[in-house]
C-alpha positions as CSV (number, residue, x, y, z in Angstrom):
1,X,14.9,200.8,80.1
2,X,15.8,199.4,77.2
3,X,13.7,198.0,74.5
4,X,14.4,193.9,74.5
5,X,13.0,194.0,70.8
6,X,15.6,196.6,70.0
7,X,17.5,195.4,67.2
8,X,21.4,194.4,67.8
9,X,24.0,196.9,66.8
10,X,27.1,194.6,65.8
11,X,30.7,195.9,65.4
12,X,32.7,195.8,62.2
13,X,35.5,193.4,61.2
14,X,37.8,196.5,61.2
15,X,36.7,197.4,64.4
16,X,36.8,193.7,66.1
17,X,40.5,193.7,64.7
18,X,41.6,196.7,66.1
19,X,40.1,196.1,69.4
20,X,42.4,192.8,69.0
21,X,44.9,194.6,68.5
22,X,44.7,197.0,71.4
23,X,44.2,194.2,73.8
24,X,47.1,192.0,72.9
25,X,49.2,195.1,73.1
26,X,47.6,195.8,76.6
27,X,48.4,192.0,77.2
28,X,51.9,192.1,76.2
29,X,52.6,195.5,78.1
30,X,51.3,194.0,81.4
31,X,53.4,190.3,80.6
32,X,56.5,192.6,80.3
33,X,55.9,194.5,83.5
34,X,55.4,191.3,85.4
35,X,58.7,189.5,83.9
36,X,60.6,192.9,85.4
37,X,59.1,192.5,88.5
38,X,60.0,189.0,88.9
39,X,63.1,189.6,87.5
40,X,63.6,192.2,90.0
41,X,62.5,189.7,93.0
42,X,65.0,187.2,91.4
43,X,67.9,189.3,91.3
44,X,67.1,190.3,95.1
45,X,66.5,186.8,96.3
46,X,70.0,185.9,94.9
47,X,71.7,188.9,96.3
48,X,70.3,187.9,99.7
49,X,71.6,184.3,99.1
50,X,74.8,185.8,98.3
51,X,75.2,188.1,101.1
52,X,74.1,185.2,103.1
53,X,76.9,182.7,102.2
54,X,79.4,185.7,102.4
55,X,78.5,186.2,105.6
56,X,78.4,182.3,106.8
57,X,82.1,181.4,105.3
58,X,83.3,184.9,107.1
59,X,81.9,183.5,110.3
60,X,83.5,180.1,109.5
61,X,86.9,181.6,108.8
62,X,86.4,183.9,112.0
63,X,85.5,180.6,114.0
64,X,88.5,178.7,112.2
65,X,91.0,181.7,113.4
66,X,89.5,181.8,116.9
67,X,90.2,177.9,117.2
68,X,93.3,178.3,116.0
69,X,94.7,180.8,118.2
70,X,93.1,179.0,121.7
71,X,95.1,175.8,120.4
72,X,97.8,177.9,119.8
73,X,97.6,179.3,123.1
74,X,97.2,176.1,124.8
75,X,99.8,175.0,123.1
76,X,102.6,177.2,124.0
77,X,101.1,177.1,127.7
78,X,102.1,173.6,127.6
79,X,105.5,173.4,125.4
80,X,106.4,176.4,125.7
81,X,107.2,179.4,122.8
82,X,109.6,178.4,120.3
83,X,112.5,181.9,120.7
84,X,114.7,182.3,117.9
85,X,118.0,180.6,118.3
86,X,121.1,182.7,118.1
87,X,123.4,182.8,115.3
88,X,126.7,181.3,116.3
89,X,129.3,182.6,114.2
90,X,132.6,180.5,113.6
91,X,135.8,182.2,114.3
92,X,138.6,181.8,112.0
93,X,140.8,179.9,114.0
94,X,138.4,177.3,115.2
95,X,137.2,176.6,111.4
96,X,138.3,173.5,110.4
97,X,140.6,173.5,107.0
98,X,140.8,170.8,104.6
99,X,143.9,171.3,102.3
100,X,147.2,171.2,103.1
101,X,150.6,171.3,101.8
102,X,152.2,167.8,99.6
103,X,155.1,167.5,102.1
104,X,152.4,166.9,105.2
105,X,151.1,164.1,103.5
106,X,152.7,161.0,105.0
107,X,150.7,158.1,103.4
108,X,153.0,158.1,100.5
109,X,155.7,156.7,102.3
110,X,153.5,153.5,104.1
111,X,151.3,152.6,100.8
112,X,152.8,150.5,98.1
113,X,150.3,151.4,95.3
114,X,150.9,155.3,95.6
115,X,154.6,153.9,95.2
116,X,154.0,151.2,92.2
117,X,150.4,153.2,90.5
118,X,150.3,151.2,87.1
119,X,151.1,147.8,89.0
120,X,147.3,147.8,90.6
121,X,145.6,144.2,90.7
122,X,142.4,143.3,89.5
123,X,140.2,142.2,92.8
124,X,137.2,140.4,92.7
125,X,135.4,142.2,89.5
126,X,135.8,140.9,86.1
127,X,137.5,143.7,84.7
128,X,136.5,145.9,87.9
129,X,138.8,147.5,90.4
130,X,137.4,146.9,93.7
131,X,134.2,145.9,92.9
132,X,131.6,143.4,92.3
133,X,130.7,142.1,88.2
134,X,127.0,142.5,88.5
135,X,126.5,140.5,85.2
136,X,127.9,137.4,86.9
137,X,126.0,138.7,90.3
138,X,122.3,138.8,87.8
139,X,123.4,135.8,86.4
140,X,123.2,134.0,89.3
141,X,120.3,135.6,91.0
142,X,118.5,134.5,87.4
143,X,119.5,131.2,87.9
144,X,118.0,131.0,91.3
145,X,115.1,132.3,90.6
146,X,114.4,130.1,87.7
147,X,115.0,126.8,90.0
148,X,113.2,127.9,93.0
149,X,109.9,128.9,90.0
150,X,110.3,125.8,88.0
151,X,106.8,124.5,87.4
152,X,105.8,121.3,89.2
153,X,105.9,119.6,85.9
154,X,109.2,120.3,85.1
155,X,110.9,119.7,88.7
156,X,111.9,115.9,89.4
157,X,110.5,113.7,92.6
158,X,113.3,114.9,94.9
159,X,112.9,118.6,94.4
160,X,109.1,118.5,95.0
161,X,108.7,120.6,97.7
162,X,104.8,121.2,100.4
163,X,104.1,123.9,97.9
164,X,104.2,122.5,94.4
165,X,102.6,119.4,95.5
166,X,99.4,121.8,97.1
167,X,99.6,123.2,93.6
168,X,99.4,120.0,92.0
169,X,96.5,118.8,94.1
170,X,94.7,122.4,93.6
171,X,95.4,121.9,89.2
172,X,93.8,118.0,89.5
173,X,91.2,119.0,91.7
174,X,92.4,116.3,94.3
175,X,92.1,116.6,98.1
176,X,92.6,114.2,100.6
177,X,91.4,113.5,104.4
178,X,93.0,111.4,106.5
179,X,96.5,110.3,108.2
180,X,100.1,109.2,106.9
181,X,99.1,110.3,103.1
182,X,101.7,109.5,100.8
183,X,102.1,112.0,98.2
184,X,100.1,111.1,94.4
185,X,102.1,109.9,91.6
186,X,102.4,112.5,88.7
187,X,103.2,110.1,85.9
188,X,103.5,106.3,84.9
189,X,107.2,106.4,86.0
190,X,106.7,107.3,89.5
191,X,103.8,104.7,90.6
192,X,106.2,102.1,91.4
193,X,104.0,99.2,89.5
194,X,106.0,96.6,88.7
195,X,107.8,96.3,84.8
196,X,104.7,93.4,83.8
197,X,102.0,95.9,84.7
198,X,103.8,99.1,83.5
199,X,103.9,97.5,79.9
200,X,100.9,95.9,79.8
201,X,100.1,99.6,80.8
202,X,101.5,101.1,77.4
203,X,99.9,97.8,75.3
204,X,97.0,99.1,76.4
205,X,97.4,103.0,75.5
206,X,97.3,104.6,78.7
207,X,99.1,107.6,78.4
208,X,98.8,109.7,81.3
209,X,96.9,108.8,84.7
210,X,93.8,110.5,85.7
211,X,92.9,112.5,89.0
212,X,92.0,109.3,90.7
213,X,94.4,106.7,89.3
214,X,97.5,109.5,90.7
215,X,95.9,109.6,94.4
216,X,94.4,106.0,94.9
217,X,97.4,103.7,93.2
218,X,100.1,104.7,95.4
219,X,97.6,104.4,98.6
220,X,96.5,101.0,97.1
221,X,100.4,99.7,97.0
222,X,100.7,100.9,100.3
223,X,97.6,98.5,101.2
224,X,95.6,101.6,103.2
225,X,92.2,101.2,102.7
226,X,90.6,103.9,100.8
227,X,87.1,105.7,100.3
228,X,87.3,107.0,96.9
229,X,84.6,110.0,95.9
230,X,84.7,110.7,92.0
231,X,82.9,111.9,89.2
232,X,81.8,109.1,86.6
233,X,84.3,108.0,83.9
234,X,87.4,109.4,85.9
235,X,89.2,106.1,85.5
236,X,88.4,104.8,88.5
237,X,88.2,101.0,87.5
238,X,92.1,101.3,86.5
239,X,92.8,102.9,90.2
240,X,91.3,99.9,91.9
241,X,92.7,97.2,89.8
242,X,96.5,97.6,89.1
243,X,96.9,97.9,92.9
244,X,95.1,94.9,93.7
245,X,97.1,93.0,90.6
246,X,100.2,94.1,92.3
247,X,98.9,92.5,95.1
248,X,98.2,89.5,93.8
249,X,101.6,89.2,92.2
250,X,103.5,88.9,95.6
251,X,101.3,86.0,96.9
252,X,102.2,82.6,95.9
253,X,100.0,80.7,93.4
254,X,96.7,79.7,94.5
255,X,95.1,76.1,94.9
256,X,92.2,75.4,93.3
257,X,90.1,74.6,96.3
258,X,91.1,77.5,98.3
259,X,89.4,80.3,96.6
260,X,90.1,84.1,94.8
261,X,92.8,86.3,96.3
262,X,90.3,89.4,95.6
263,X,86.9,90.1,95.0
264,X,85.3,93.3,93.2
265,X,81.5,93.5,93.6
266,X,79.6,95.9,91.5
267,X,75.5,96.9,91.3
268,X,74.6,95.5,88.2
269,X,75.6,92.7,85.7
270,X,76.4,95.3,82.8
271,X,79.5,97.4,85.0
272,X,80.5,93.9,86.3
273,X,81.0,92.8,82.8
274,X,82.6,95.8,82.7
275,X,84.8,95.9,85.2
276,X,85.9,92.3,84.1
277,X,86.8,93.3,80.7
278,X,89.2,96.4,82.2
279,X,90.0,94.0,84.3
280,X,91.9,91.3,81.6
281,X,93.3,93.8,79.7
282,X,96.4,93.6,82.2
283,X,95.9,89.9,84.0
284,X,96.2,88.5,81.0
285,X,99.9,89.8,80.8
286,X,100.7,88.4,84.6
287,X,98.8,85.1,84.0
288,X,96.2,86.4,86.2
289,X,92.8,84.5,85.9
290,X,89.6,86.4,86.3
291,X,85.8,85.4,86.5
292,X,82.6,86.9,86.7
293,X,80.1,85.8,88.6
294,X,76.9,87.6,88.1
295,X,73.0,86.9,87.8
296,X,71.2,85.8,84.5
297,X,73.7,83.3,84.0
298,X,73.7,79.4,85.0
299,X,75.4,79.7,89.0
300,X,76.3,76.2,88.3
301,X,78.6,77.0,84.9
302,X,79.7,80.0,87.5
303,X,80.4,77.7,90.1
304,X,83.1,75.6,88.0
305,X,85.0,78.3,87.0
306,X,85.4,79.4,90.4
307,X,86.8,75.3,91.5
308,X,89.0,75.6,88.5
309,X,91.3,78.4,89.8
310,X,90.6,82.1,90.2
311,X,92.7,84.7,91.6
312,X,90.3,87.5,91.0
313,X,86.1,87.0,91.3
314,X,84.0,89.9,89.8
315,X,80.8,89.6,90.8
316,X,77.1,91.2,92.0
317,X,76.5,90.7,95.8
318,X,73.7,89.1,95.7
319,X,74.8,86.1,92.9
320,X,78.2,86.0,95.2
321,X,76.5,85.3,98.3
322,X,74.6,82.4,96.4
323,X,77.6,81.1,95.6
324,X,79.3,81.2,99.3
325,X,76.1,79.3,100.6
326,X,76.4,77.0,97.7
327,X,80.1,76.3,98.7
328,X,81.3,77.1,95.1
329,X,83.9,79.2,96.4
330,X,85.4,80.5,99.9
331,X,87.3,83.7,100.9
332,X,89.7,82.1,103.7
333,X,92.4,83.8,101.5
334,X,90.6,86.7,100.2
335,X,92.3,90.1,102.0
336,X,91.3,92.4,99.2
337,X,87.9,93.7,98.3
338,X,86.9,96.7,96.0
339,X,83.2,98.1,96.4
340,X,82.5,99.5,93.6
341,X,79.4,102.0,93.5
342,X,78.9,101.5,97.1
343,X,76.2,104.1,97.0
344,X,74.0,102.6,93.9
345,X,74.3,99.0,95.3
346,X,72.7,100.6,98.8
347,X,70.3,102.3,96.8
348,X,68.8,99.1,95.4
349,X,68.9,97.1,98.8
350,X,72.2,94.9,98.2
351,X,73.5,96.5,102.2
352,X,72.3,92.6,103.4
353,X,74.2,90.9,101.0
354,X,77.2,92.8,101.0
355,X,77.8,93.1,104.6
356,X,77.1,89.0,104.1
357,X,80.1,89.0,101.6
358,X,82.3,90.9,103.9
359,X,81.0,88.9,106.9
360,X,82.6,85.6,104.9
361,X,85.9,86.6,105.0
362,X,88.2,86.1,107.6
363,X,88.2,88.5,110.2
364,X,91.7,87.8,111.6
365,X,93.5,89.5,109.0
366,X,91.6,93.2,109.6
367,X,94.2,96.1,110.5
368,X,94.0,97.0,114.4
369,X,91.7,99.7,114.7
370,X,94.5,101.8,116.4
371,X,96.1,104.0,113.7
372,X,99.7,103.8,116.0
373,X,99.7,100.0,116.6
374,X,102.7,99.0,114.4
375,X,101.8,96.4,111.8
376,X,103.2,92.5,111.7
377,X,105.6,92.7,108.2
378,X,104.7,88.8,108.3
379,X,101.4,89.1,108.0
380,X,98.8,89.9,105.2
381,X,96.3,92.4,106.4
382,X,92.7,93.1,104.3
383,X,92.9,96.0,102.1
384,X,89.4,97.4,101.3
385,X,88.7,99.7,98.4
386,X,85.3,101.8,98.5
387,X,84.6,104.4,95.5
388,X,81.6,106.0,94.9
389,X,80.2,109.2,93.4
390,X,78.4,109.8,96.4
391,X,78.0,109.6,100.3
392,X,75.3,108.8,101.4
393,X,74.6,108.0,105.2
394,X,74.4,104.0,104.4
395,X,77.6,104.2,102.9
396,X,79.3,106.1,105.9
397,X,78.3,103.4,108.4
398,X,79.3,100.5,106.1
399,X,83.1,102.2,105.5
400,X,82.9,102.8,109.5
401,X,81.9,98.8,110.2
402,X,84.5,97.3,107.5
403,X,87.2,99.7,106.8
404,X,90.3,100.6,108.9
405,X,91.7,104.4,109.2
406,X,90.8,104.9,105.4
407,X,91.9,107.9,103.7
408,X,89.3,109.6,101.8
409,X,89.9,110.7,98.4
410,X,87.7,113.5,96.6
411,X,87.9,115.0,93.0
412,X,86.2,117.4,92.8
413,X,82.9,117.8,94.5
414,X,81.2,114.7,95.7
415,X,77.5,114.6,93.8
416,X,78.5,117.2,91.6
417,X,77.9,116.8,87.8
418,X,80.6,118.1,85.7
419,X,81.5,121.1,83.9
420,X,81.6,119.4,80.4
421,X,77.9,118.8,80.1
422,X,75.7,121.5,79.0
423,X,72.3,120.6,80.8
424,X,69.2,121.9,79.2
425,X,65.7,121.1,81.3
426,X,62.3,121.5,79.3
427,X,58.9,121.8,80.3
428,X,56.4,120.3,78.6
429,X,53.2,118.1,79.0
430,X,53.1,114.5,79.0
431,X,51.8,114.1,75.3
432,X,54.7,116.6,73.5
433,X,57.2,114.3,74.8
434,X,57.7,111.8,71.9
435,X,57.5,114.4,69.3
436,X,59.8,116.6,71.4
437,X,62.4,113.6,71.7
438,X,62.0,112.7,67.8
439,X,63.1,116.5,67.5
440,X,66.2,115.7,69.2
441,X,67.2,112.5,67.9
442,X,66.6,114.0,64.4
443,X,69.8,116.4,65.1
444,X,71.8,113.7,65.9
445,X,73.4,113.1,62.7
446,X,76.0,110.3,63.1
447,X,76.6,110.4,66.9
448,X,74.7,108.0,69.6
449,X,72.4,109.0,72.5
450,X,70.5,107.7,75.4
451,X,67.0,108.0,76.2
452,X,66.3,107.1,79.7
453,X,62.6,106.3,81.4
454,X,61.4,105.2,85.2
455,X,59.7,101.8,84.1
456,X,60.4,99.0,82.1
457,X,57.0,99.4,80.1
458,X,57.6,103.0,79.3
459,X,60.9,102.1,77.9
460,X,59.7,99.2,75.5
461,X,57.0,102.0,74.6
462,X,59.1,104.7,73.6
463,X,61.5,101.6,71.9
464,X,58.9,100.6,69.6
465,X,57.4,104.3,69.0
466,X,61.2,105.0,67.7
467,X,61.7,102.0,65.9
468,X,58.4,103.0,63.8
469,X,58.8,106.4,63.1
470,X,62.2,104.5,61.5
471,X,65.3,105.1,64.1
472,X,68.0,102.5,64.7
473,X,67.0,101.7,68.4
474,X,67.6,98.7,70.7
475,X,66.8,98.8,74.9
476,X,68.4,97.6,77.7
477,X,65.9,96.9,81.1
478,X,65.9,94.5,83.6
479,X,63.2,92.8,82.1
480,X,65.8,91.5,79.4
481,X,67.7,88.6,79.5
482,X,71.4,88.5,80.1
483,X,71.9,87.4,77.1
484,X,69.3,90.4,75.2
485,X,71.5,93.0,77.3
486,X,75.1,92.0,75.9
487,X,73.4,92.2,72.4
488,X,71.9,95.7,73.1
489,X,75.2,97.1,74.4
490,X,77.2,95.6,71.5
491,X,75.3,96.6,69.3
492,X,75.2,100.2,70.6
493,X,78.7,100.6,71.2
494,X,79.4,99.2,67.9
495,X,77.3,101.7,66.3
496,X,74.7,99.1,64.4
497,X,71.9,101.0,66.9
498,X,72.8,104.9,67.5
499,X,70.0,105.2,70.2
500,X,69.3,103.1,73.7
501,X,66.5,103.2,75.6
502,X,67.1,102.3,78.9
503,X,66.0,102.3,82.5
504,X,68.3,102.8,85.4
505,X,70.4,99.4,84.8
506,X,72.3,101.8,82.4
507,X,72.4,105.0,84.6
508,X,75.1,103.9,86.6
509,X,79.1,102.6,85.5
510,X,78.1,101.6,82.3
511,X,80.8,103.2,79.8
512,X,80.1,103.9,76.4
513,X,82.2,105.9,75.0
514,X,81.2,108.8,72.5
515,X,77.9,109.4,74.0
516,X,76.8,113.0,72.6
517,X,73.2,113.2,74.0
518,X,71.4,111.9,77.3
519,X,67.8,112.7,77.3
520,X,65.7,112.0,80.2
521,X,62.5,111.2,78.4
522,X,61.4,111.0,82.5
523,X,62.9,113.0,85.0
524,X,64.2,110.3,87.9
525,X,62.9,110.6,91.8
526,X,66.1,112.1,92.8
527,X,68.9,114.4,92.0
528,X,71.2,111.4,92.4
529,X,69.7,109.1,89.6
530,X,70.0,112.1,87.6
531,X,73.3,112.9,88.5
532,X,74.3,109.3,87.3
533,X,72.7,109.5,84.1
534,X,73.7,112.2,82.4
535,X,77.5,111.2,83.9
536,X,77.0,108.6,80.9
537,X,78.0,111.9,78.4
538,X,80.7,114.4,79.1
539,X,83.4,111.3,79.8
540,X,87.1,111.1,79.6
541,X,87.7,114.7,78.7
542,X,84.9,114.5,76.0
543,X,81.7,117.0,76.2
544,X,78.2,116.3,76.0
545,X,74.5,117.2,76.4
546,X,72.2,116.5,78.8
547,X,68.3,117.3,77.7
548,X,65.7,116.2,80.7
549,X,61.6,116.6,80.2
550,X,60.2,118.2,83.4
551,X,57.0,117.8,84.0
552,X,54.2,119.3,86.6
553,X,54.1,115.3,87.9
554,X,58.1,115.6,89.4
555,X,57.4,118.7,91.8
556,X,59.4,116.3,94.2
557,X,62.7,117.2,92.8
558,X,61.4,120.8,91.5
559,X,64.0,122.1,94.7
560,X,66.9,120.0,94.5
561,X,67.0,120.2,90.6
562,X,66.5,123.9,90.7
563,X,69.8,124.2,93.0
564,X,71.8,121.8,91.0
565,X,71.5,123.5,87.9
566,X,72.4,127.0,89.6
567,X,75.6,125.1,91.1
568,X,76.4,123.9,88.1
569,X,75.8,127.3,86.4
570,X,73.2,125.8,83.6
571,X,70.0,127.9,82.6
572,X,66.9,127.4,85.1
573,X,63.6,127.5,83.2
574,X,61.2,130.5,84.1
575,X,58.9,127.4,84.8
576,X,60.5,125.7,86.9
577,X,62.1,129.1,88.6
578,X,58.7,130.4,89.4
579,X,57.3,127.4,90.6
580,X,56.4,127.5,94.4
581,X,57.4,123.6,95.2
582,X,61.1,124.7,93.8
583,X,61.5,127.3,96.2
584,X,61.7,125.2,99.5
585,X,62.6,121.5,100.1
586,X,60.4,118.7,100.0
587,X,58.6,118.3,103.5
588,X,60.5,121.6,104.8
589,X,57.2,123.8,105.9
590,X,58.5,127.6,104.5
591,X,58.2,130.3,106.8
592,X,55.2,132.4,107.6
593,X,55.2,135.8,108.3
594,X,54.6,137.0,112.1
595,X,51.5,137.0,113.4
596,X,50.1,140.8,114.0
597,X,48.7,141.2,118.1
598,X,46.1,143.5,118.3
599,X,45.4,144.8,121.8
C-alpha cells in the first residue's frame, strides 16, 4: 500500500508534449481508419443502389417487351399479319409513253393561237396573260377591310351597325333595360332638337354631350318615360330639360289661369335654384318663362308669378303642394314631370308630398299600362322623368305607382363613387380633428374645399374655429335663411370664401365647380350620404380628393365603408381593416363555429 503522504512525482513539460504528441498521432491514425471504413460502406451502399436500379429498368424493359409482343400477338390474331406484297413489274409494252412524233400532234390545225403566236390578248390581268392582277385584287380586299373596321366615330348614322353601337354603349359606360330602345345620339347633330335649342346649345358652350344627355334626350323626344341612374355631375340637369323644352315648344301658348306645361321638383332649395338657372340658359332663347317655387321665400310673391304665366314651375315638393292647396297654380295641363333626386327627396320624408303633386295632375292623360296598346297621335300623354344616383326600395315602388313601361338608364354603376376621386379615410380621436382639418386646409393653396358635419351646431362650431385661426370660411345649414344661403354659395363659388362648411343641404346636386377637396370633418350614417358628398369633387371630367375622419363612434358604417373603398380600389386603413364591427354587416349575427358533441 501506498504511502498517501508520499510526495507527488510530476512529469516534465518535454514529457507532457510528447505524450501529446503520441496521442494526437494515435487520434489521427484511428480518424483515418474510420473515414476508410465508411468510405468503404459508402462505396458498397452505392454499388448496391446501382445494381439495384440496373436491375429494376432491366425488369421494366423485360416487362415493356413482354407487353409488347402479347399486343402484338393479339393484334395479328385479330387483323391478321401484314405479308409482303409482291413486286409487280411493268412490261414494256403496257408502259405508258409520253412523247411522240410532231406530225401526231393534231391541235395545231384546230387552235388559232398556235397559228397567230405574237397575236395573243391580254385577259383579265393588267399586264397578265391569263391571270388575275393581285395589286388591284389587295387593293380591294384593303378597301373592305378598312370600311367594315372603321371606328364608330368615324362611320355616319346609316352605316352604324348592332356591333359598333354595343361598342359605343361599352366606351360610355351606358346600358339600358327596357323595351322599343331607340339607339343614343353620338353628337349635337344627331339629337334631333330643334335649330332654337341647338344654338342656344352652342351660346351656351356645350360641346360634346355626356353619357346621360346621349341616352336620355332621344328617349325624352320620344316621350318614354325614363328612370335615369347616374353618378353626380354627369349632366344630368341638361338631359331632362332640353327634352321637356322641346316639348313645350309644340304646345300652343299657355293662359294665364291654366297653369305650367311642366314641373321639375328637386330636394332642396339650393339644386332648385339650380336647376332653374340651367334651366334659363336655353328658355330664354324660346321665350320660355320659368319660376321657382321653393321654401324660405314669401309663397305669396311665389304665388303671382305662377298667375302671371309659367310654362315651366321648379319647385321643392313640399312648398309646391302649398301652393296647389292654396290654388296658386293647377296642373290640368301639366303632362310632364322630372323627379329629380328621387332617392334624397325619400330620404328626407318628401314621398307624401310628392305622391300629392303627382296625385294633382290629371290622370287621364297616363300611357295605358299595356306596352302593345297603340297610342292616340291626337292626344298628349304624361311623360315622367326619374333620375337618381341611387335605387332604393322607396324609389322602385314610386317609378312602379307613377311611371309607364320606363326604360331604365344606368352609367356606370348605380351607388358607385367614381374613379376620379382619390379617397383617403383617417382615424383619429374626436379632439385631433380640428387640428387635423387645419392641416388640410393649410395645403390648399388657391383651390376651394368643403368641410361637411352631421349637425347644424357642429358646423357653426367648426365655422367660427376656422374663421379664428384666420381662413376665409362662410356655411351653409338649414338653420340659414334663404337669403344667408344664396350669399354663402356666391360667395364660395365666386372665390371671396375658399372653404364651406356645410351640413347635408350641400351633399346633394349642389354644383360647384372646381372643388379640389371634400373633407368629412364627420363621417355620415350611411354609405349613401357619403357617396353624395364627396360626388361634390371629381366633377365634369375634373379629379378630386376626398379626406373623411373615422372615428370609434361610426362602427355603424365600419362594414359598408370598408367594402366601398375596396370596390372602388382606395387604401383601407389597418384600423379600420382589423376592426371586428367592419368585418360583418350591421345587425347580421357572424357565424359560430360548430358546436363539439361529446358522447
Amino acid at each position: 500500500m501506498e504511502d498517501p503522504l508520499k510526495k507527488p512525482v510530476y512529469s516534465t513539460r518535454a514529457q507532457r508534449e510528447q505524450l501529446a504528441l503520441h496521442r494526437a498521432i494515435a487520434d489521427q491514425k484511428q480518424s483515418c481508419q474510420h473515414r476508410a471504413i465508411a468510405n468503404q460502406k459508402q462505396s458498397c451502399r452505392h454499388r448496391a443502389i446501382a445494381d439495384q436500379k440496373q436491375s429494376c429498368g432491366e425488369r421494366r424493359k423485360r416487362e415493356n417487351e413482354d407487353k409488347r409482343g402479347r399486343l402484338e400477338a393479339i393484334k395479328e390474331q385479330y387483323l391478321g399479319s401484314e405479308k409482303p406484297k409482291k413486286k409487280k413489274l411493268v412490261t414494256k409494252r403496257s408502259r405508258l409513253s409520253f412523247h411522240w412524233e410532231n406530225t401526231e400532234d393534231t391541235s395545231r390545225d384546230v387552235n388559232s393561237l398556235y397559228q397567230n403566236p405574237h397575236e395573243a390578248s391580254l385577259l383579265f390581268g393588267r399586264g397578265f396573260r391569263a391571270g388575275i392582277d393581285r395589286g388591284v385584287q389587295r387593293k380591294i380586299e384593303r378597301d373592305l377591310r378598312e370600311k367594315i373596321d372603321l371606328h364608330w366615330s368615324e362611320k355616319n348614322l346609316v352605316d352604324m351597325k348592332e356591333r359598333d353601337w354595343r361598342i359605343f354603349k361599352e366606351d360610355h359606360n351606358m346600358s339600358y333595360n327596357g323595351s322599343r330602345i331607340l339607339p343614343p345620339m353620338r353628337n349635337w347633330a344627331e339629337s334631333k332638337l330643334n335649330t332654337e335649342l341647338l344654338k342656344a346649345i352652342e351660346r351656351v358652350g356645350y360641346d360634346k354631350p355626356s353619357p346621360i344627355q346621349m341616352a336620355a334626350i332621344p328617349l325624352g323626344l320620344q316621350q318614354r318615360d325614363v328612370i335615369g341612374v347616374a353618378e353626380t355631375g354627369s349632366g344630368k340637369t341638361a338631359a331632362f330639360v332640353l327634352p321637356m323644352l322641346t316639348y313645350i315648344t309644340k304646345l300652343p301658348p299657355l293662359s294665364e289661369e291654366n297653369g305650367p306645361y311642366a314641373v321639375v321638383m328637386a330636394p332642396t332649395r339650393e339644386l332648385a335654384q339650380q336647376i332653374q338657372d340651367e334651366t334659363v340658359k336655353f328658355a330664354h332663347y324660346l321665350g320660355i318663362k320659368v319660376v321657382s317655387v321653393v321654401g324660405g321665400q314669401s309663397i305669396e310673391e311665389q304665388g303671382f308669378r305662377i298667375r302671371q304665366g309659367c310654362e315651366v314651375v321648379i319647385a321643392t315638393p313640399g312648398r309646391l303642394l302649398d301652393c296647389l292647396e292654396r290654388r296658386y297654380c293647377v296642373l290640368n295641363q301639366c303632362n310632364y314631370v322630372v323627379l329629380d333626386e328621387a332617392d334624397r327627396m325619400i330620404d328626407m320624408g318628401f314621398e307624401p308630398q310628392v305622391a300629392g303633386v303627382l296625385d294633382a295632375m290629371p290622370s287621364s292623360n297616363m300611357k295605358p299600362e299595356n306596352q302593345d296598346e297603340e297610342l292616340d297621335e291626337k292626344k298628349i300623354y304624361r311623360t315622367t322623368y326619374m333620375f337618381s344616383a341611387t335605387m332604393p326600395p322607396a324609389v322602385e315602388r314610386l317609378a312602379r305607382k307613377y311611371l309607364r313601361n320606363p326604360v331604365v338608364v344606368t352609367i356606370g354603376t348605380a351607388g358607385k363613387t367614381t374613379d376620379r376621386i382619390t379617397q383617403h379615410v383617417v382615424m383619429v380621436k374626436e379632439s385631433d380633428k380640428m387640428y387635423k382639418l387645419q392641416r388640410l386646409l393649410d395645403e390648399l393653396g388657391d383651390k376651394i374645399a368643403i368641410v361637411f358635419n352631421n349637425t347644424k351646431k357642429q358646423a357653426d362650431t367648426v365655422a367660427k374655429n376656422l374663421d379664428k385661426a384666420g381662413y376665409r370660411v362662410t356655411i351653409l345649414h338649414g338653420g340659414k335663411s334663404q337669403e344667408q344661403r344664396d350669399i354663402s354659395l356666391e360667395g364660395f363659388r365666386t372665390r371671396r370664401y375658399n372653404v364651406l362648411v356645410a351640413t347635408d343641404v350641400a351633399g346633394r346636386g349642389i354644383d360647384i365647380p372646381d372643388v379640389a377637396h371634400v373633407i368629412n370633418y364627420d363621417m355620415p350614417y350611411n354609405v349613401e350620404a357619403y357617396t353624395h358628398r364627396i360626388g361634390r369633387t371629381g366633377r365634369a371630367g375634373k379629379k378630386g380628393v376626398a379626406t373623411t375622419f373615422l372615428t370609434l363612434q361610426d362602427t355603424e358604417v365600419f362594414y359598408d365603408l370598408k367594402q366601398m373603398l375596396i370596390q372602388s380600389n382606395s387604401s383601407v386603413p389597418p384600423e379600420l381593416a382589423r376592426h371586428e364591427a367592419s368585418k360583418f354587416k350591421p345587425g347580421r349575427i357572424p357565424d359560430r363555429p360548430p358546436c363539439r358533441i361529446y358522447h
